[in-house]
RODREN-755920 format. One record per residue (C-alpha): residue number from 0; x negated, y, z negated. Coordinates in pm, 1 decimal, decimal comma. Layout:
N
<num: NUM&x: X&y: Y&z: Z>
...
//
This chain:
220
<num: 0&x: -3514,5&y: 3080,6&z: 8699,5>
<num: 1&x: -3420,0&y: 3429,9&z: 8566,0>
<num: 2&x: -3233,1&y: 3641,4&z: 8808,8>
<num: 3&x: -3113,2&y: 4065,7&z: 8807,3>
<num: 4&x: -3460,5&y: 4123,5&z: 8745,4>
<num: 5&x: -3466,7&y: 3987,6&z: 8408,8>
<num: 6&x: -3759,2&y: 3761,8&z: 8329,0>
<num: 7&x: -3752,7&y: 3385,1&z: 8207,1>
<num: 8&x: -3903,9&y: 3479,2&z: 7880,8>
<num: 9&x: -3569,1&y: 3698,3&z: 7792,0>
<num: 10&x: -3373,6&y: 3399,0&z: 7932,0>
<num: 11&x: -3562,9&y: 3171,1&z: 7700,2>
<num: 12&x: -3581,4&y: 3418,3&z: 7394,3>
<num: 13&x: -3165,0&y: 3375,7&z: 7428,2>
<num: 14&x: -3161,6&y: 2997,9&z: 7441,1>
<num: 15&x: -3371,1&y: 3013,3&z: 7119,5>
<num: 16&x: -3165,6&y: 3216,5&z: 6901,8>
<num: 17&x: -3448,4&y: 3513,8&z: 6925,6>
<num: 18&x: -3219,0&y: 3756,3&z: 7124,2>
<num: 19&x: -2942,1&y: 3817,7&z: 6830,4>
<num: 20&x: -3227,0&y: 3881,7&z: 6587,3>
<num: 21&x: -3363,3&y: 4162,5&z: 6838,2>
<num: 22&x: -3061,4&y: 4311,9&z: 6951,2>
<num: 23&x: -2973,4&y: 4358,3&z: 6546,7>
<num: 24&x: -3339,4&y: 4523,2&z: 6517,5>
<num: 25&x: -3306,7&y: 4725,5&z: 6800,5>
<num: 26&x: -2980,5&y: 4848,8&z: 6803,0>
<num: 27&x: -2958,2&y: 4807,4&z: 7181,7>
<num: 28&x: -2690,6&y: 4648,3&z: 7410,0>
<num: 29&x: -2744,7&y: 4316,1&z: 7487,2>
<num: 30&x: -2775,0&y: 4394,6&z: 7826,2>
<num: 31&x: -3039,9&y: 4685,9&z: 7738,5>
<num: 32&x: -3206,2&y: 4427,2&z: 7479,5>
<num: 33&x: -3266,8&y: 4211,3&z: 7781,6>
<num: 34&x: -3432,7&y: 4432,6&z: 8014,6>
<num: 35&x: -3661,8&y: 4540,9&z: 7750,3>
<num: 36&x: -3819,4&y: 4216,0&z: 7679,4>
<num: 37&x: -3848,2&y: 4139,1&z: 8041,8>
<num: 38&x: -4053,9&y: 4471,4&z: 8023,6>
<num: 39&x: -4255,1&y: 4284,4&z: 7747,4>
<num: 40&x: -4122,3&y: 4520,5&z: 7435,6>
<num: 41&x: -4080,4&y: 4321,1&z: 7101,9>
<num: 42&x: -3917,3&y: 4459,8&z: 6790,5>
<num: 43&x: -4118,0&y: 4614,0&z: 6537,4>
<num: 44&x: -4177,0&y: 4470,2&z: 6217,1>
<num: 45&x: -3952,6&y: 4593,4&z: 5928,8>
<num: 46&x: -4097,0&y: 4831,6&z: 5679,8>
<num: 47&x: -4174,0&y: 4654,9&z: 5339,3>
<num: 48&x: -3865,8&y: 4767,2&z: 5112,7>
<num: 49&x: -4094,0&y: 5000,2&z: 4839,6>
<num: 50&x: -3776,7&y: 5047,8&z: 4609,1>
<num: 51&x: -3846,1&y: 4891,9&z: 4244,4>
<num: 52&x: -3536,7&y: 4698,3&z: 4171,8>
<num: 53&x: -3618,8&y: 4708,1&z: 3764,0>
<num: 54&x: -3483,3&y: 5039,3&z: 3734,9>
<num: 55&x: -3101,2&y: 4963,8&z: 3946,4>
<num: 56&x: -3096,8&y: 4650,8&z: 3793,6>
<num: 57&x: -3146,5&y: 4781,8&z: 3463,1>
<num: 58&x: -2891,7&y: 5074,7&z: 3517,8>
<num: 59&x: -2644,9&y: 4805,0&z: 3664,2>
<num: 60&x: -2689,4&y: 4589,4&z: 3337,1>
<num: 61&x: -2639,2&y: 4912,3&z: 3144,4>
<num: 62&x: -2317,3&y: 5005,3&z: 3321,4>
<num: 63&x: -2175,6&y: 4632,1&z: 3272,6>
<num: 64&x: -2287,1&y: 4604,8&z: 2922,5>
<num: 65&x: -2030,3&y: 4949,4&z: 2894,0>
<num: 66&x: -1753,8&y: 4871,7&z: 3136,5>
<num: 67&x: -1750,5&y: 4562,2&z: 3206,2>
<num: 68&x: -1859,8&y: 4569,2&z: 3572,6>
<num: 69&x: -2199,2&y: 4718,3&z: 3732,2>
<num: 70&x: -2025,2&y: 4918,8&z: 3962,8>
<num: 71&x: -1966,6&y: 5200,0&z: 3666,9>
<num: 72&x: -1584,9&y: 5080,3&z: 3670,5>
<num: 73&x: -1394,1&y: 4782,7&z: 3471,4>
<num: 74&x: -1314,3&y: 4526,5&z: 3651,3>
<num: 75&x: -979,4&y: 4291,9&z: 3644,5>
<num: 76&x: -715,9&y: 4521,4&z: 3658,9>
<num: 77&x: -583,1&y: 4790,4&z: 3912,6>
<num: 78&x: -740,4&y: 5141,1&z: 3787,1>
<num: 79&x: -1122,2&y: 5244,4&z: 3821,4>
<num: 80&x: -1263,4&y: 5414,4&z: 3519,5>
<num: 81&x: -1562,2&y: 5551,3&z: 3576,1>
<num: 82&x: -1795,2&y: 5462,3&z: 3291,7>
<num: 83&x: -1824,4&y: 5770,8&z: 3042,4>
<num: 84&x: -2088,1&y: 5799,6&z: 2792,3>
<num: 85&x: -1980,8&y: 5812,7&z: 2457,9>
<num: 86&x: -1983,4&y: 6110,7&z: 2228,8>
<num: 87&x: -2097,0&y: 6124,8&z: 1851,4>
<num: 88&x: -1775,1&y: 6051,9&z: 1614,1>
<num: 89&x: -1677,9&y: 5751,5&z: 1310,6>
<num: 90&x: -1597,6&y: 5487,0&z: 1550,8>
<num: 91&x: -1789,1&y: 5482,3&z: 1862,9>
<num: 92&x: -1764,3&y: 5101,5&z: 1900,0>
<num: 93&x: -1391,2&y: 5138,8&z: 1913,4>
<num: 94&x: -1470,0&y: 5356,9&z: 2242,8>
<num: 95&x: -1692,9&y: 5077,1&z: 2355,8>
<num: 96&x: -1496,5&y: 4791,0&z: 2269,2>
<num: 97&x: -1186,6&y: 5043,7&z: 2515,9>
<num: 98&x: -1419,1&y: 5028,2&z: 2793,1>
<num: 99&x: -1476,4&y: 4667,7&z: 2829,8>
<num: 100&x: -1054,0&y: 4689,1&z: 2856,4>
<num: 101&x: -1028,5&y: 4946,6&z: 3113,0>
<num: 102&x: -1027,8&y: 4715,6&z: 3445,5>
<num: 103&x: -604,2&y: 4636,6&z: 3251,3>
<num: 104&x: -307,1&y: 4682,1&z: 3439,5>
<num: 105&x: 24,2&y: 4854,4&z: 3242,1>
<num: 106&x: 268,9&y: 4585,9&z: 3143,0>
<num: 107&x: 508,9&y: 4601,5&z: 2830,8>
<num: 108&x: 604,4&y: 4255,6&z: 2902,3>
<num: 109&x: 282,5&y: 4101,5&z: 2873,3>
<num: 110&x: 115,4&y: 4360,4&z: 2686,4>
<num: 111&x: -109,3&y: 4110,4&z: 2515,9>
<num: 112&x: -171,2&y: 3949,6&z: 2807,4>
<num: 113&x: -549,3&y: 3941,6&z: 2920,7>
<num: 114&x: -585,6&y: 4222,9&z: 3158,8>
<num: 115&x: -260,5&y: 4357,2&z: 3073,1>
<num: 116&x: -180,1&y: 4616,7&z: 2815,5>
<num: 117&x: 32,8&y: 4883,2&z: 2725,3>
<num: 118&x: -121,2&y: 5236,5&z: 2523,5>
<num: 119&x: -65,6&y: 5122,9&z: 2184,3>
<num: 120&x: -175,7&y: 4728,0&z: 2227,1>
<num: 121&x: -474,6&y: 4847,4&z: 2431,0>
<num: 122&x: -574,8&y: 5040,4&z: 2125,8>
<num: 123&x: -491,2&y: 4722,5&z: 1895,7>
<num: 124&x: -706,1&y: 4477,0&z: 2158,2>
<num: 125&x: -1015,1&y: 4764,3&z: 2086,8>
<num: 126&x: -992,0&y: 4774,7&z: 1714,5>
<num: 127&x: -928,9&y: 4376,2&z: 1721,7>
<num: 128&x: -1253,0&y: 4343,6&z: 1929,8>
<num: 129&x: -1448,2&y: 4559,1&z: 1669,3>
<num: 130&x: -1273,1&y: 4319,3&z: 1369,1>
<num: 131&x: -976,3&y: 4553,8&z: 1236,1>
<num: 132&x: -629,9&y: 4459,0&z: 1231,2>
<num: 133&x: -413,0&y: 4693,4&z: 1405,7>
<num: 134&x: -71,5&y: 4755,8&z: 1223,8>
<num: 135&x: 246,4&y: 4611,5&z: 1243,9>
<num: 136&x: 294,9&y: 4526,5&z: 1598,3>
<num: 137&x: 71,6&y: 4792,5&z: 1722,4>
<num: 138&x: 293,2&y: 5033,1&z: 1860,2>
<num: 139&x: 296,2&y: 5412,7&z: 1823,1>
<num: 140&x: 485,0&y: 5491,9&z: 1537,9>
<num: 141&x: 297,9&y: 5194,8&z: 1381,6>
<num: 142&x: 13,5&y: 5407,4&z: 1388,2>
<num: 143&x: 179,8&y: 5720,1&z: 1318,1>
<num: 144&x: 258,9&y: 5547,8&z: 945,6>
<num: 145&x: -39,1&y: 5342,7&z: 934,1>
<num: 146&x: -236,7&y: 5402,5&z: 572,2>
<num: 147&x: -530,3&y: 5350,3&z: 694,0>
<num: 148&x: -544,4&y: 5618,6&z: 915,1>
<num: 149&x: -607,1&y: 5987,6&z: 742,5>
<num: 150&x: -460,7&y: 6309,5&z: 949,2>
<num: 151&x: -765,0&y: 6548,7&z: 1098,8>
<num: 152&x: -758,7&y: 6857,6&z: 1267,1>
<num: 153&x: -843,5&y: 6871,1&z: 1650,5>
<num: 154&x: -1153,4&y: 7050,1&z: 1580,9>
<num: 155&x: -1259,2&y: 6740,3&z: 1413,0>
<num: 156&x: -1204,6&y: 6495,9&z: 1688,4>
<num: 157&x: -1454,3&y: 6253,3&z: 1767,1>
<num: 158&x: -1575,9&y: 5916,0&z: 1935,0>
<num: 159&x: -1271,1&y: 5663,0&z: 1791,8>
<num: 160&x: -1047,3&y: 5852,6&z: 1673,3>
<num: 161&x: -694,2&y: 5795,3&z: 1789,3>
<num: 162&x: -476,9&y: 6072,1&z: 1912,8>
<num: 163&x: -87,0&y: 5977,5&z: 1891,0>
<num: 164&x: 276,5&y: 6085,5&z: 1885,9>
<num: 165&x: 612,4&y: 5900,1&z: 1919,3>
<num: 166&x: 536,3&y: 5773,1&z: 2258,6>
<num: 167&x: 174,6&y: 5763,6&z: 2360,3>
<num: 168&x: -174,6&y: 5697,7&z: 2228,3>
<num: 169&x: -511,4&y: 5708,3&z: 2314,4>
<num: 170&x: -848,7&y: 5652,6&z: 2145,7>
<num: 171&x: -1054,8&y: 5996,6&z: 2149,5>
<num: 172&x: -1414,6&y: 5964,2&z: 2348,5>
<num: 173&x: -1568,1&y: 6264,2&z: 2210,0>
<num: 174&x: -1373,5&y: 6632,1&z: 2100,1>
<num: 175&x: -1270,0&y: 6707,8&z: 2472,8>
<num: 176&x: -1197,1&y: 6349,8&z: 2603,1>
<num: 177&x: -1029,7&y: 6071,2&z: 2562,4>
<num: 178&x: -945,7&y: 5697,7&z: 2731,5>
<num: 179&x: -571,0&y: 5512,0&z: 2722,8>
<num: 180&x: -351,5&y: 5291,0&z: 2934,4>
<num: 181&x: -141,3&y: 5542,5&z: 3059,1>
<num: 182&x: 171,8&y: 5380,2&z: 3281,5>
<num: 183&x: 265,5&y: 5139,9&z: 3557,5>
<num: 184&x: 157,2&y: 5444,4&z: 3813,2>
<num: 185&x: -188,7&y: 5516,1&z: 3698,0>
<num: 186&x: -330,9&y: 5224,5&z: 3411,9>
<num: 187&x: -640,9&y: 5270,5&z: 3221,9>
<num: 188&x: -767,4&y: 5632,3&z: 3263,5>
<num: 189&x: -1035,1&y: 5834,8&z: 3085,8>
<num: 190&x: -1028,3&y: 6250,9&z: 3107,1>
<num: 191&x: -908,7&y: 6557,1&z: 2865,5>
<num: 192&x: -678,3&y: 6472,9&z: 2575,5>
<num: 193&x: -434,3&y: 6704,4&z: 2644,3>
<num: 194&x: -418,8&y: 6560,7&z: 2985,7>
<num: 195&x: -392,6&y: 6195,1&z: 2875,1>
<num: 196&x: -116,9&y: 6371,9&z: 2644,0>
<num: 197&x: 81,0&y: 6497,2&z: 2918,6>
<num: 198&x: 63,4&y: 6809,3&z: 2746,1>
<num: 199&x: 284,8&y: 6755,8&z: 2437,6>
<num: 200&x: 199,9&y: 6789,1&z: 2061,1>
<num: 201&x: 41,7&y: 6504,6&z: 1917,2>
<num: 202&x: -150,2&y: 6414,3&z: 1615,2>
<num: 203&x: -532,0&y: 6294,3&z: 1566,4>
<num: 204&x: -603,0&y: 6039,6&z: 1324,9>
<num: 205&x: -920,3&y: 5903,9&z: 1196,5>
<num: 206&x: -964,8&y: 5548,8&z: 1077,3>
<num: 207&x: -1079,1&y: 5555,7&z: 715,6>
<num: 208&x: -987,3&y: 5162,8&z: 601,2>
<num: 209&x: -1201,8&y: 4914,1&z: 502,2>
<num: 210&x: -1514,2&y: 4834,8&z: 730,2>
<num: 211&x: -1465,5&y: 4624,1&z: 1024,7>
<num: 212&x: -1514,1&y: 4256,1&z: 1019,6>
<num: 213&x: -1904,7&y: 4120,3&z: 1109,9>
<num: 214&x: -1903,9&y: 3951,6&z: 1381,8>
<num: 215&x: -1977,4&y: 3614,3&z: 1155,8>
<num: 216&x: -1653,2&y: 3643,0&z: 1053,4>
<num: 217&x: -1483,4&y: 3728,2&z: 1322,2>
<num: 218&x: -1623,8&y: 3396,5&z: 1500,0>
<num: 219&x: -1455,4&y: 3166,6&z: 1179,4>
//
């Protein structure tokens, strides 16, 4: 027997589990949900969800196939990077093969590390990825005397080239921006050169040594 005025098919609806599913449709109290199915009131049916999930699904695999993660950021590590398309240049693949290594935390110790780097080995693990051998052991002034790396002018900067001095480097999105592990406070980051830069002089390099590795040989 119900009693408060409620009825015994509200009493009954709670003893079979129906009541939580109403009170979550409803958005009522329980107490509320209660006096409304004594009153005989039942929960509407949900609308049919109209979305078509081809197109997020598609732009989820696109962001993952580019970052790493279909959020639009990479994943392992501690910075988000918000995916960035990639401008026209020599190397875009170098850009590519950055993204999938922008989710890396800043470590000198383990700079080799999986999803740890440092600026310059986070520019080797890209141009390993794409089957070139970075130099030496891949720090800056590696680069900076590298051979197979020709001087260009900043108006010339494009998708994978590498912008460098003494102490930082960074692999060149398009002319304007740019994508590096930056330090222990900030990690990977994408945005202006000169930002990435910190504002100091630098120099922008172009790779012109032999053509990367297939990826048949890379596999042997």
């Amino acid at each position: 027997m119900a009693s408060g005025g409620i009825s015994g098919t509200a009493v009954a609806m709670v003893t079979a589990g129906s009541f939580l599913v109403y009170v979550g449709l409803s958005n009522l109290t329980p107490l509320d949900a209660l006096r409304e199915i004594s009153k005989g009131k039942l929960p509407k049916p949900a609308p049919k969800d109209t979305k078509k999930p081809g197109a997020a699904q598609s732009a989820a695999k696109i962001l993952y196939d580019t970052t790493g993660s279909s959020s639009g950021s990479a994943g392992t590590g501690g910075g988000i990077v918000p995916a960035v398309a990639i401008g026209s240049g020599p190397l875009p693949q170098l850009v590519a093969a950055a993204q999938r290594h922008a989710g890396e935390k800043y470590s000198q110790s383990q700079r080799w590390d999986p999803n740890f780097s440092d600026c310059s080995s986070f520019v080797g693990k890209s141009l390993k990825d794409i089957g070139i051998d970075p130099p030496g052991a891949s720090v800056t002034t590696s680069y900076l005397a590298w051979s197979a790396l020709s001087k260009i002018d900043r108006s010339q900067v494009g998708a994978g080239d590498l912008i460098v001095n003494t102490g930082h480097i960074i692999i060149a999105m398009d002319n304007a921006t740019g994508i590096g592990q930056q330090n222990s406070r900030r990690n990977v980051q994408t945005g202006r050169i000169e930002d990435l830069m910190s504002g100091l002089g630098f120099t922008c390099l172009r790779y012109t040594g032999g053509a990367p590795r297939s990826a048949a040989s890379m596999a042997t």
